[in-house]
DRENKEMI-664023 format. One record per residue (C-alpha): residue number from 0; residue in one letter; x, y, z. Coordinates in nm, 3 decimals, padded with zeros to 5 digits. Example, Ala and Ser with C-alpha at 12.3 -4.5 7.8 and 13.67 -1.06 7.14 Angstrom:
BEGIN
n, res, X, Y, Z
0, A, 01.230, -00.450, 00.780
1, S, 01.367, -00.106, 00.714
//
This chain:
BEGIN
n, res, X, Y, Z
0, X, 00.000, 00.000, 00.000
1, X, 00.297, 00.258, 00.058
2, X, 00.444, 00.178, -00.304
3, X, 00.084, 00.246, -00.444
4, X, 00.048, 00.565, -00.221
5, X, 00.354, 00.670, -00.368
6, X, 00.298, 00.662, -00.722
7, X, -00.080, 00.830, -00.700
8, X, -00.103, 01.173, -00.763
9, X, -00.442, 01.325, -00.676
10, X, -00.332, 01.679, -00.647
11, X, -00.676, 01.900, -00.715
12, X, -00.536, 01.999, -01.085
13, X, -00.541, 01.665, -01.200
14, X, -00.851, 01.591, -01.031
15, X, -00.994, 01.854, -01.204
16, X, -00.908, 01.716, -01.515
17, X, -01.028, 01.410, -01.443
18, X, -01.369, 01.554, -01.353
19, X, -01.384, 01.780, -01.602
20, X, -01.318, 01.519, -01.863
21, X, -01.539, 01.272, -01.707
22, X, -01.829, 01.543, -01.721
23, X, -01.782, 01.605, -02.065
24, X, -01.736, 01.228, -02.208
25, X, -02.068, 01.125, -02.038
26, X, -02.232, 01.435, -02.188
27, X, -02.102, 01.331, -02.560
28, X, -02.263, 00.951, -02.468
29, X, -02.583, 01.070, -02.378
30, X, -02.564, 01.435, -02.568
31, X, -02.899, 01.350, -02.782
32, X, -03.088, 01.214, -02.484
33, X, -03.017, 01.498, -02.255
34, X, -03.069, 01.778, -02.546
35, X, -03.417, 01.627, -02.731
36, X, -03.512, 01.388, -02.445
37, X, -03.478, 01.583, -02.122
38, X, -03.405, 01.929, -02.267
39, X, -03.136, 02.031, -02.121
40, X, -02.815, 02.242, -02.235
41, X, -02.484, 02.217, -02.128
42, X, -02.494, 02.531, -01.937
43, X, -02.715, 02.424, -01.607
44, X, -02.500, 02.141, -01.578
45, X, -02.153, 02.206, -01.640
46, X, -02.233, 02.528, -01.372
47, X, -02.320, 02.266, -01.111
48, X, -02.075, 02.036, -01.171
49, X, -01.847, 02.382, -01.048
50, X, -02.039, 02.417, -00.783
51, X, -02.063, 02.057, -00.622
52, X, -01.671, 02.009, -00.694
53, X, -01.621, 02.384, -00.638
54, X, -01.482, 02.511, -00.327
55, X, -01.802, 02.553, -00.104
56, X, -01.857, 02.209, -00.172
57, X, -01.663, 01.929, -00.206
58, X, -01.347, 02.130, -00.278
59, X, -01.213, 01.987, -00.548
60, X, -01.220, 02.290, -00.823
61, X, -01.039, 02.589, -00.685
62, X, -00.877, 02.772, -00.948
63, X, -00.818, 03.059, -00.687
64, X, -00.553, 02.810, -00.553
65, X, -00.403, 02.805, -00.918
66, X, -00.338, 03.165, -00.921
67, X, -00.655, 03.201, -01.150
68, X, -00.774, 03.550, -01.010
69, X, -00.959, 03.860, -01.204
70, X, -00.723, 03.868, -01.467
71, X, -00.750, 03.551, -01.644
72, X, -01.107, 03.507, -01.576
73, X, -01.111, 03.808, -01.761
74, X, -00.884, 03.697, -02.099
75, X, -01.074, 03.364, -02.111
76, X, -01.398, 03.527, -02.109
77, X, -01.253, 03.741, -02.369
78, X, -01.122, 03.455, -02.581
79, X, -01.417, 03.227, -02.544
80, X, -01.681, 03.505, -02.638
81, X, -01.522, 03.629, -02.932
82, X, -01.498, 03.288, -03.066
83, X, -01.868, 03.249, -03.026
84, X, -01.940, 03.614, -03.141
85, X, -01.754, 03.525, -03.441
86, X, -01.911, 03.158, -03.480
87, X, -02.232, 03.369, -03.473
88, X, -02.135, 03.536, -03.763
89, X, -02.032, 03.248, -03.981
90, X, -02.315, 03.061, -03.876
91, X, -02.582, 03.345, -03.952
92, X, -02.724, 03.371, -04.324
93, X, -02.530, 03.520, -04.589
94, X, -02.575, 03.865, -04.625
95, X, -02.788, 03.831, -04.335
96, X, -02.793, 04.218, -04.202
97, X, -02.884, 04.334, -04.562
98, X, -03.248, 04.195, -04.507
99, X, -03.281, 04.182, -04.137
100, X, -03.142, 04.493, -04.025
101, X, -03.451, 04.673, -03.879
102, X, -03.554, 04.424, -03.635
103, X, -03.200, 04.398, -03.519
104, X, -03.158, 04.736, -03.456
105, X, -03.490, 04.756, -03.303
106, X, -03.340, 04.469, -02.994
107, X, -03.022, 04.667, -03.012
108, X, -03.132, 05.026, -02.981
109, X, -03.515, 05.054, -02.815
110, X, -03.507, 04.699, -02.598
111, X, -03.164, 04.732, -02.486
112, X, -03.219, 05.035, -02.413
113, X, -03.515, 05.021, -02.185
114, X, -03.348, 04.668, -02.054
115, X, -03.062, 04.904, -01.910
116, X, -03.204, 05.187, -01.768
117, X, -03.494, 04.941, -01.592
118, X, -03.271, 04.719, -01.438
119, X, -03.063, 05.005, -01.322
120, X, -03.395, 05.163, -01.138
121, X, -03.360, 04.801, -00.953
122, X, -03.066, 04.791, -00.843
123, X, -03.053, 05.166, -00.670
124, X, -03.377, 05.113, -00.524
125, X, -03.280, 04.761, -00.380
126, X, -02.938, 04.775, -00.277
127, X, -02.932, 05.176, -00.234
128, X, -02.632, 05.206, -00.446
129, X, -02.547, 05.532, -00.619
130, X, -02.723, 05.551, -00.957
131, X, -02.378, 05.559, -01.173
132, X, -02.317, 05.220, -00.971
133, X, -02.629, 05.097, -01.082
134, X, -02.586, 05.227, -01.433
135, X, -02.297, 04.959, -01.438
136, X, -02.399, 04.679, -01.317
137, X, -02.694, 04.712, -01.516
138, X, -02.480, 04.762, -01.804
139, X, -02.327, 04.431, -01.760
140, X, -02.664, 04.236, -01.729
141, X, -02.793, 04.437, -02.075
142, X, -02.680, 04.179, -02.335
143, X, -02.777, 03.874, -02.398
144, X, -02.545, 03.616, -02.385
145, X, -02.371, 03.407, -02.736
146, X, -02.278, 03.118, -02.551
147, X, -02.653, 03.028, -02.369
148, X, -02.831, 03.130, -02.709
149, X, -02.634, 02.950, -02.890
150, X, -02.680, 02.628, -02.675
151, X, -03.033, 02.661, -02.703
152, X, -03.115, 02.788, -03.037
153, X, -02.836, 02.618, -03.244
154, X, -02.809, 02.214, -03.134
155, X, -03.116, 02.112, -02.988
156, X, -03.445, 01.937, -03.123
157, X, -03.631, 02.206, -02.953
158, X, -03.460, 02.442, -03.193
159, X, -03.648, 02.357, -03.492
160, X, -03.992, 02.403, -03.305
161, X, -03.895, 02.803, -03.296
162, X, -03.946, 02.939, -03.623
163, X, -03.593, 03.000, -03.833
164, X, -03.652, 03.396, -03.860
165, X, -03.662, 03.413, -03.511
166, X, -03.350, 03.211, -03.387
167, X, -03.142, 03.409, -03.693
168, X, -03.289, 03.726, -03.525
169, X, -03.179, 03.652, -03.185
170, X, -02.822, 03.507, -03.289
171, X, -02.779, 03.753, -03.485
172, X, -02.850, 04.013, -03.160
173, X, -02.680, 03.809, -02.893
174, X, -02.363, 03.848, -03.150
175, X, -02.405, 04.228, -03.173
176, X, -02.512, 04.327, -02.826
177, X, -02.209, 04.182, -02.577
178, X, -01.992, 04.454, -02.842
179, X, -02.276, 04.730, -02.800
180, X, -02.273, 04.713, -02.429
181, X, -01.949, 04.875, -02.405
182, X, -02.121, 05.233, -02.466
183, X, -02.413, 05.150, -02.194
184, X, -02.119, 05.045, -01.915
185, X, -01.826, 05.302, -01.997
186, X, -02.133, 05.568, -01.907
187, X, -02.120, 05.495, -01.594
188, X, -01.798, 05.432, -01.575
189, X, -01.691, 05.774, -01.687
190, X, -01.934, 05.981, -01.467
191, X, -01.823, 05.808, -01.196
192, X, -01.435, 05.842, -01.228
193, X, -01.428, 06.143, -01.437
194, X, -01.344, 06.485, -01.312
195, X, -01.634, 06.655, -01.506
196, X, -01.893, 06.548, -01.738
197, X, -01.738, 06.728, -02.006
198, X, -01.437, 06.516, -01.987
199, X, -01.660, 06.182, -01.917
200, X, -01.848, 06.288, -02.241
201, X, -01.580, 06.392, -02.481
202, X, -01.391, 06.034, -02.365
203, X, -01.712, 05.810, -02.419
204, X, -01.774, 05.941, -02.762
205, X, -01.408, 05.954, -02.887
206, X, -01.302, 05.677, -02.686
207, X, -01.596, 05.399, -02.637
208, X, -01.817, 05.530, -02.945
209, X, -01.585, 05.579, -03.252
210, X, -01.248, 05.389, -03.168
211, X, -01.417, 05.075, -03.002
212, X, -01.705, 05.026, -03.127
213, X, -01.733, 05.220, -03.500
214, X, -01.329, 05.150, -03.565
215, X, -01.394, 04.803, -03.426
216, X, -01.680, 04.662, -03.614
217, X, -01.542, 04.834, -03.940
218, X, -01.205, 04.655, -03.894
219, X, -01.332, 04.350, -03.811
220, X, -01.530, 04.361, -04.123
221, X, -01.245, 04.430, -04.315
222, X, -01.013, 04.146, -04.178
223, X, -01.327, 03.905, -04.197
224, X, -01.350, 03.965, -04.593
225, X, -00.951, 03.976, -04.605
226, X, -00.970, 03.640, -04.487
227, X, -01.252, 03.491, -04.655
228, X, -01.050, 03.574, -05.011
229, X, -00.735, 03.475, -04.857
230, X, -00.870, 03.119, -04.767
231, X, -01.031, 03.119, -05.104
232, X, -00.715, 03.193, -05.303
233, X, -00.577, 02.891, -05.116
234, X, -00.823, 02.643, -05.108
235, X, -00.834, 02.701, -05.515
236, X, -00.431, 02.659, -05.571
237, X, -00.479, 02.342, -05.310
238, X, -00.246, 02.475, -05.069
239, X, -00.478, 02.411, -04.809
240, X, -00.743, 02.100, -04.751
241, X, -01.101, 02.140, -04.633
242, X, -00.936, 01.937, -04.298
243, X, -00.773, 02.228, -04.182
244, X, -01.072, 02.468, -04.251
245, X, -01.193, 02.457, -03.833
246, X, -00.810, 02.507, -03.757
247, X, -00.874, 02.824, -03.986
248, X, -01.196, 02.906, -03.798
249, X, -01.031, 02.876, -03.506
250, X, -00.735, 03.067, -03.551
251, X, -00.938, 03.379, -03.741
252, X, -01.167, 03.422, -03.432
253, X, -00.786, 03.417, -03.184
254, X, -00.654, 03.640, -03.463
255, X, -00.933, 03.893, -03.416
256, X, -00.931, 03.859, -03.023
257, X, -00.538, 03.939, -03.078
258, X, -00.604, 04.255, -03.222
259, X, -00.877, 04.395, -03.079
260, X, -00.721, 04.380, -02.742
261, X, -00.400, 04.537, -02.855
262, X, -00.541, 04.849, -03.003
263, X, -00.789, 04.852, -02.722
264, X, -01.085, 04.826, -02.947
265, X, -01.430, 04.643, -02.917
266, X, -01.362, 04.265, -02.888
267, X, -01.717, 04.160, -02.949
268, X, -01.815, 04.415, -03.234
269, X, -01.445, 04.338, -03.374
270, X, -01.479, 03.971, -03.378
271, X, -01.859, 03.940, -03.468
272, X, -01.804, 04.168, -03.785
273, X, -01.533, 03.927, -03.852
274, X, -01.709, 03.643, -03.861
275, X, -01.954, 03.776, -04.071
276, X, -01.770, 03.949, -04.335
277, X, -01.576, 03.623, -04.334
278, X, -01.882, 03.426, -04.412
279, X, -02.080, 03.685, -04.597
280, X, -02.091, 03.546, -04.974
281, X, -02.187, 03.182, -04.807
282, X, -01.836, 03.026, -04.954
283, X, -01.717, 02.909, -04.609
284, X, -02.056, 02.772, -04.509
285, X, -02.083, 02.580, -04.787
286, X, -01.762, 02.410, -04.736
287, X, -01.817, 02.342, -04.407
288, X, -02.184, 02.239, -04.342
289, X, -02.106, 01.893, -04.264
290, X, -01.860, 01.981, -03.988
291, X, -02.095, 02.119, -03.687
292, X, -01.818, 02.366, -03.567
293, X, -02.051, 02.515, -03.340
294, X, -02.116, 02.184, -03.174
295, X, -01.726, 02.155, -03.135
296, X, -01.701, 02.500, -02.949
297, X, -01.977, 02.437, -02.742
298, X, -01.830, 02.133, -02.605
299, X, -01.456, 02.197, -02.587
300, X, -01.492, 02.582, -02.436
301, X, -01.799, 02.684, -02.309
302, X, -01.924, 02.389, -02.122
303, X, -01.497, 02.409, -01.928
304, X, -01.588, 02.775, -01.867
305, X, -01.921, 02.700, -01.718
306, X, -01.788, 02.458, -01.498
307, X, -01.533, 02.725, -01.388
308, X, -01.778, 02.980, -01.323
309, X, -01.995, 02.757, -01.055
310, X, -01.632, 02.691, -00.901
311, X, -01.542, 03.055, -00.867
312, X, -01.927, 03.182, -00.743
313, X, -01.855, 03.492, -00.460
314, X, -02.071, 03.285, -00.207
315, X, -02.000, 03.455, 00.094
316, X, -02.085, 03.795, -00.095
317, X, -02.409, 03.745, -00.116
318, X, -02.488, 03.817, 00.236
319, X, -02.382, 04.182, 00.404
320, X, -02.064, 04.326, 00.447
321, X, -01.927, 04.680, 00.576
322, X, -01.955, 04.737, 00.216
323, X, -02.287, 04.648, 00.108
324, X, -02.449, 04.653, 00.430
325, X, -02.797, 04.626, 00.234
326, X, -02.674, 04.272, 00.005
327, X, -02.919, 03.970, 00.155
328, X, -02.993, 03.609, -00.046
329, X, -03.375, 03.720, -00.074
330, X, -03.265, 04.053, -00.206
331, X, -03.044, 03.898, -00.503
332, X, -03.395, 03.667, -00.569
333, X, -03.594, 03.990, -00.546
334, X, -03.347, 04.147, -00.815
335, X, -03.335, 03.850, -01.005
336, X, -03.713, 03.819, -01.054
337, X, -03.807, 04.192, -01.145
338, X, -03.472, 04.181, -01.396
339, X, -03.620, 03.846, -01.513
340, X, -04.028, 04.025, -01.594
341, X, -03.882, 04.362, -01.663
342, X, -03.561, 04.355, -01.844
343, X, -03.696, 04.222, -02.208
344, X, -04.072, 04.157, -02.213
345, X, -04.232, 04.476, -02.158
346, X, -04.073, 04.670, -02.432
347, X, -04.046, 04.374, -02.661
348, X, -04.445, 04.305, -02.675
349, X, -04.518, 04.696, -02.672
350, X, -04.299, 04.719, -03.006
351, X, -04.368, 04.364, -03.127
352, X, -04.558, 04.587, -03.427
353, X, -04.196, 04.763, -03.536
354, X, -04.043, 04.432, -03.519
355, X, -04.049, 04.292, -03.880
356, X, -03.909, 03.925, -03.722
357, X, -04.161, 03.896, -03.474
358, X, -04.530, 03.824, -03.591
359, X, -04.768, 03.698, -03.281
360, X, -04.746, 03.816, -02.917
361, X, -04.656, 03.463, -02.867
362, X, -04.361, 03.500, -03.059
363, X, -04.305, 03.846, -02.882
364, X, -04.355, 03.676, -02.549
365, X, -04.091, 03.406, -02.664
366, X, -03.830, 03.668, -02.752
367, X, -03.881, 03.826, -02.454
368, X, -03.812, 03.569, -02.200
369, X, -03.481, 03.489, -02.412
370, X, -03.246, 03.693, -02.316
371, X, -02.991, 03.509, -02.083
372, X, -02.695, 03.670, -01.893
373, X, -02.400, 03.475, -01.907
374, X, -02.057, 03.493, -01.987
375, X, -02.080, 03.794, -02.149
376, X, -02.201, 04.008, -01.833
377, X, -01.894, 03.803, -01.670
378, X, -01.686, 03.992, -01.892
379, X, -01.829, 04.342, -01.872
380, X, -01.801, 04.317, -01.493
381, X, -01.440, 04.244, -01.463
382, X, -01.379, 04.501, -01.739
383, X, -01.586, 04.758, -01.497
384, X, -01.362, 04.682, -01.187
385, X, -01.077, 04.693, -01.361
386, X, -01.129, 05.049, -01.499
387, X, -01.281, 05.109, -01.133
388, X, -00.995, 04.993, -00.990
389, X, -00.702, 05.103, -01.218
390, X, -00.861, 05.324, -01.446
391, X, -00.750, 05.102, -01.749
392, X, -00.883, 04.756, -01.900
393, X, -00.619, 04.531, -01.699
394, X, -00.791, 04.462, -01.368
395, X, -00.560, 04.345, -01.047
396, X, -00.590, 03.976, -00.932
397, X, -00.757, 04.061, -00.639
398, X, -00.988, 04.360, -00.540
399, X, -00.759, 04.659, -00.316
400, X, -00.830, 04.632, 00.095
401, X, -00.842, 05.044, -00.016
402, X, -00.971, 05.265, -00.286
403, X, -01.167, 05.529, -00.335
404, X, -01.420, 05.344, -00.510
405, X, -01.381, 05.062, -00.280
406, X, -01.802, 05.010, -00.248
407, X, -01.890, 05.022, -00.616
408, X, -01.645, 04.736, -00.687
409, X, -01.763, 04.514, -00.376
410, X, -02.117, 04.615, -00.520
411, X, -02.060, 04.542, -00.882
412, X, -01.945, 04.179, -00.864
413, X, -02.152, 03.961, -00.627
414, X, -02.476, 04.116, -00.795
415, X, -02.407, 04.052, -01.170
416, X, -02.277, 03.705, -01.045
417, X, -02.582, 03.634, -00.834
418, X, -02.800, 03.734, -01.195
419, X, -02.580, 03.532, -01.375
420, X, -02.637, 03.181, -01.198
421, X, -02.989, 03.267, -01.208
422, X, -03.008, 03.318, -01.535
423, X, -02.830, 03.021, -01.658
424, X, -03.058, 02.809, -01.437
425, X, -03.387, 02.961, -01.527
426, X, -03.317, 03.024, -01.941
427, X, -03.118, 02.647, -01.952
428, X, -03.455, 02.512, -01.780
429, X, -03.656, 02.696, -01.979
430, X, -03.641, 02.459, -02.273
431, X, -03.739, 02.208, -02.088
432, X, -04.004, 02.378, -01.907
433, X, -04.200, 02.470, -02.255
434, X, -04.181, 02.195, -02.408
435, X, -04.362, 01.958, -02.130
436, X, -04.567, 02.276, -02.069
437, X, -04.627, 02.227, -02.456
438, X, -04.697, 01.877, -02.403
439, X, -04.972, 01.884, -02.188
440, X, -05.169, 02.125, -02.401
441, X, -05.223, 01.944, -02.652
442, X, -05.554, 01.669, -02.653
443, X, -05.435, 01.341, -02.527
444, X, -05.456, 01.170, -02.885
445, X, -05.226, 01.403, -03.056
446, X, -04.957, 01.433, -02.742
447, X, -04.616, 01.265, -02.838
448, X, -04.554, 00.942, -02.683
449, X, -04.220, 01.069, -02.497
450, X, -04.328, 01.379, -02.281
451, X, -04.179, 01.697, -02.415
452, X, -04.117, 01.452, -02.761
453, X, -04.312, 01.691, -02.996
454, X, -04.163, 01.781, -03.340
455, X, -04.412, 02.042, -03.488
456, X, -04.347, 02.412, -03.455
457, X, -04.507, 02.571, -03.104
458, X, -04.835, 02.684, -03.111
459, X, -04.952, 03.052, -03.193
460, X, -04.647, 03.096, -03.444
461, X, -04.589, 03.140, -03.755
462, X, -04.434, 02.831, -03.970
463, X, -04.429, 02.861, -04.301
464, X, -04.474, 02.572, -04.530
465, X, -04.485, 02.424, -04.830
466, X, -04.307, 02.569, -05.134
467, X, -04.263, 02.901, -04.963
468, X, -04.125, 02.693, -04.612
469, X, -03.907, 02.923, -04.423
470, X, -03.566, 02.765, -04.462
471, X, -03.215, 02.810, -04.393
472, X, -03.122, 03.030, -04.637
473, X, -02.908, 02.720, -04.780
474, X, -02.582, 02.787, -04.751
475, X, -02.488, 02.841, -05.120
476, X, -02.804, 03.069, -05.130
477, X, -02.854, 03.428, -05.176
478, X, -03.206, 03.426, -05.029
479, X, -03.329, 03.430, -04.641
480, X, -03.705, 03.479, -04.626
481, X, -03.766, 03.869, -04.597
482, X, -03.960, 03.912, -04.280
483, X, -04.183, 04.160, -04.409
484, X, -04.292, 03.868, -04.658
485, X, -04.638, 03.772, -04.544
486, X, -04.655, 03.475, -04.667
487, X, -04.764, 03.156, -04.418
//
């Protein structure tokens, strides 16, 4: 027994790799059960696999005793969103925007809008905060997240009960919107660590308005259409094989990460206009239909960095400190319910009517609901603390015992992670929630035999079919169905 205690090894990094691998290999087993039989994402799970192996629990997971603090939660945030932002991209139709534009704008502008300044009104009335405070953190719970959308509306059964129109529509805006929240949090931001507004103003427009977001979208767009040529010019002259195409992929979306964050630009806005300038004339889609490179991603990255997230869950910050003497657990659950009704499905049914995608209020009630808070509001507020605390993107790997903003960063952080967790438990449920809700609606004779098993669109929207069915504009196609066609 001493020779075999001497060879083992169970130090909590490679147990973590064992558990972590172990997690995902039974998920690939029983992927198709889980996703069309019990409805569930990877999301829900991987986060509680972090939290039952994570420190408050058995202890297994804790990358704080790695040295994994603030600063590379932050770049692997980075680095796994912008490869979804730009997988969004690829993935949408070609030439998407050119047809789609208003009702994207419309989620973008009005509903994010609204979203923001709501959930802001929260937050200072709850928690008492100062109203630039709650500017942030609202800021940080305004978009909706790539990496939850796209587990729901991209590889599940229950995807292709949701009409197309409408899962382009909100792809397309969970791509955009992590990039467009940079405006909405450096507003608060600014006013709060700015010595006048003039200053705070002249550096958000400058700053935040034209060189992030404007320079960074436009840049992206050109590097995505650089690239798309570039592979093409190869691919003809067979210097490079279809096999390496996902190692392309791949590499574009770290490419666009890379320069983003050097010139300090919009990561999001950078990378998504990357990925769909790169995939704009339908060329790469074509070639690569077969592969499922969003299934890949999924897997490999953003199930690992949900599993990290319920290991690294601020606990003991949910209850009061010197700090946030008003933070209680039934608070947070107060906060997360009214951000939950509030945040989306007000303004979304009252301008249902500008919204070309959306047809029925049941469609408008859908939309609504989805908009998770993930990984991309994990982002935003680390960037916020960082800037809070050292007035530039690079946050320190631990919060300052002093600083003059000292409350607004203890504030920030347990909230939006308290709003996260909730949000990947109640949108990754949600699935599964409609469709046995779905289920039992129906007369008994025409229910499925498995419960939740249905295949036909849901009720009260609009499917087209026939020879006008609303289709993935195939990949080699120039067509996506307008949604101002009335036809269905």
């Amino acid at each position: 027994m001493a020779w075999i205690d001497k060879q083992l090894e169970p130090t909590p990094t490679h147990l973590t790799y064992l558990i972590l691998s172990t997690f995902l290999i039974l998920y690939v087993l029983f992927s198709q059960f889980i996703r069309n039989r019990l409805h569930l994402s990877e999301p829900p799970l991987a986060t509680l696999i972090g939290i039952i192996f994570g420190p408050e629990s058995l202890d297994v997971i804790d990358p704080t005793s790695w040295g994994w603090e603030d600063n590379i939660t932050q770049e692997a945030t980075r680095l796994i969103l912008s490869v979804q932002v730009f997988a969004v991209g690829v993935e949408l139709p070609r030439k998407y925007f050119t047809r789609h534009w208003r009702s994207v704008a419309m989620l973008l502008g009005p509903v994010m809008t609204f979203g923001w300044l709501v959930s802001a009104l929260f937050v200072y009335l709850i928690f008492k905060t100062e109203f630039t405070t709650a500017l942030i953190v609202s800021a940080c719970l305004t978009p909706t997240d790539p990496v939850l959308a796209a587990s729901v509306l991209n590889t599940s059964q229950f995807a292709h009960r949701v009409p197309r129109r409408l899962r382009h529509m909100l792809s397309a805006e969970s791509g955009c919107n992590d990039g467009i929240s940079f405006p909405f949090l450096y507003i608060g931001i600014y006013f709060l660590v700015q010595q006048s507004a003039g200053s705070a103003i002249k550096e958000w427009v400058l700053g935040t308005l034209l060189w992030q977001c404007l320079f960074g979208t436009v840049l992206g767009a050109i590097i995505g259409v650089s690239a798309n040529h570039a592979l093409r010019i190869a691919h003809g002259s067979s210097y490079v094989g279809s096999s390496f195409f996902f190692v392309f992929y791949f590499l574009m979306a770290l490419f666009c990460t890379g320069v983003a964050s050097t010139l300090g630009t919009d990561d999001f806005l950078l990378a998504f206009g990357a990925g769909t300038g790169f995939a704009w004339d339908g060329w790469f889609a074509n070639k690569t239909k077969d592969a499922h490179l969003p299934d890949i991603l999924d897997l490999l990255l953003n199930a690992s960095m949900f599993v990290y997230f319920g290991a690294i869950i601020p606990w003991d910050k949910f209850v009061a400190t010197e700090f946030t003497p008003e933070f209680s657990p039934w608070k947070l659950v107060g906060l997360l319910v009214l951000i939950l009704l509030f945040r989306r499905l007000p303004i979304v049914l009252a301008l249902k009517r500008w919204i070309p995608d959306i047809k029925t209020y049941r469609e408008a009630l859908f939309c609504g609901h989805f908009g998770p808070m993930g990984l991309g509001a994990l982002f935003l507020v680390i960037e916020a603390t960082a800037h809070l605390e050292t007035d530039t993107s690079l946050p320190l790997p631990h919060p300052p015992a002093h600083h003059p903003n000292k409350v607004a960063i203890e504030t920030i952080y347990p909230i939006v992670c308290f709003i996260i967790l909730g949000s990947i438990m109640v949108h990754g449920l949600s699935v599964a929630f409609i469709s046995v809700g779905s289920h039992y609606s129906r007369p008994k004779g025409e229910r499925a035999p498995l419960i939740g098993g249905e295949m036909d669109g849901l009720d009260a929207m609009v499917h087209q079919e026939g020879s006008d069915a609303e289709s993935d504009p195939s990949v080699n196609s120039d067509e996506d169905p307008d949604p101002t066609d009335g036809r269905g």
